[in-house]
N, C-alpha and C positions, 0 to 999 in steps of 0.2 A: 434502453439501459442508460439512466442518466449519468453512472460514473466511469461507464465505460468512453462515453463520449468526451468526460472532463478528462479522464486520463490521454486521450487522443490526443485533445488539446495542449497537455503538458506536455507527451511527445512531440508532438509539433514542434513546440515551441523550444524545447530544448532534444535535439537533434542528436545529441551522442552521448546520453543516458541509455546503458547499458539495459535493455529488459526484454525480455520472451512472453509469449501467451498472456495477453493484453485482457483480451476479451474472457478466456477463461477464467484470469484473476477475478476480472471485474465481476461476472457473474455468482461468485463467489461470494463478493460481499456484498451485492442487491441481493440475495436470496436471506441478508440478516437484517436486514435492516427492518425497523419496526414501524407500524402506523406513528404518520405524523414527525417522522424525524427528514429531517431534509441537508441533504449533503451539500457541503458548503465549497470545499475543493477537495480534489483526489489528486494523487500523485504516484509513481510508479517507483519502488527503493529496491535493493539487497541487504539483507539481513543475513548477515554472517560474521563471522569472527576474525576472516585473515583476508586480508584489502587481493589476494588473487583468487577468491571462490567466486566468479561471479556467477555463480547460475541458480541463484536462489532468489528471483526477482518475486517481489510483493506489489499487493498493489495497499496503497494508504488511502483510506477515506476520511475527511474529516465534516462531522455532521453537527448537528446543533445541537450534540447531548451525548455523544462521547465519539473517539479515534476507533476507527476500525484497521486490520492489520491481515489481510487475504491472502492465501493459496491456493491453487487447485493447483495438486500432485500430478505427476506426469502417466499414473498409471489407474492409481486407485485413492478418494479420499482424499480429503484439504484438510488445509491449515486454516484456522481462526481464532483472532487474537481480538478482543476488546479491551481497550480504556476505559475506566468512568471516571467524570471531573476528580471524583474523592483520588484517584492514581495519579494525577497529572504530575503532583513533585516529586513521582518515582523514575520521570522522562532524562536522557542523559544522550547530548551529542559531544561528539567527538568530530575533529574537523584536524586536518594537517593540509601539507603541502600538496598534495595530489589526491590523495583517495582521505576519505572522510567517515563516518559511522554516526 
């Protein structure tokens, strides 16, 4: 699992990035991905709406032909969220002093 390995490495590397069920995520969006697309880097987020939910961790994949956006649910059934280039200027960060979105 190529992105489960990259996200490894993003935990590695940043060490107190908040996330749960690595490998679950990750399987999640290897199992979308399509012939011929190749993942470029992965990364590990929370998606949520108030900077103290943290238990909603994603995993982000970004491939050479669009953003992928993974969950695998705790019980039953995942999340999946696609990008295509044509969405990209509907993308929006938010960044403060400590927690960011």
């Amino acid at each position: 699992m190529e992105i489960h390995r990259l996200v490894k490495e993003f935990k590695s590397k940043y060490p107190t990035t908040v996330a749960w069920r690595l490998k679950s995520h990750s399987s999640v969006a290897s199992k979308h991905l399509n012939p011929g697309e190749e993942v470029t880097y992965a990364f590990v987020c929370q998606k949520n709406n108030v900077s103290y939910e943290i238990f909603r961790t994603f995993v982000v994949a970004l491939t050479n032909k669009r953003i992928i956006i993974a969950q695998k649910r705790l019980l039953f059934g995942y999340l999946f969220i696609t990008i295509t280039p044509d969405l990209y200027n509907d993308l929006t960060v938010y960044s403060g002093l400590l927690w960011g979105k």
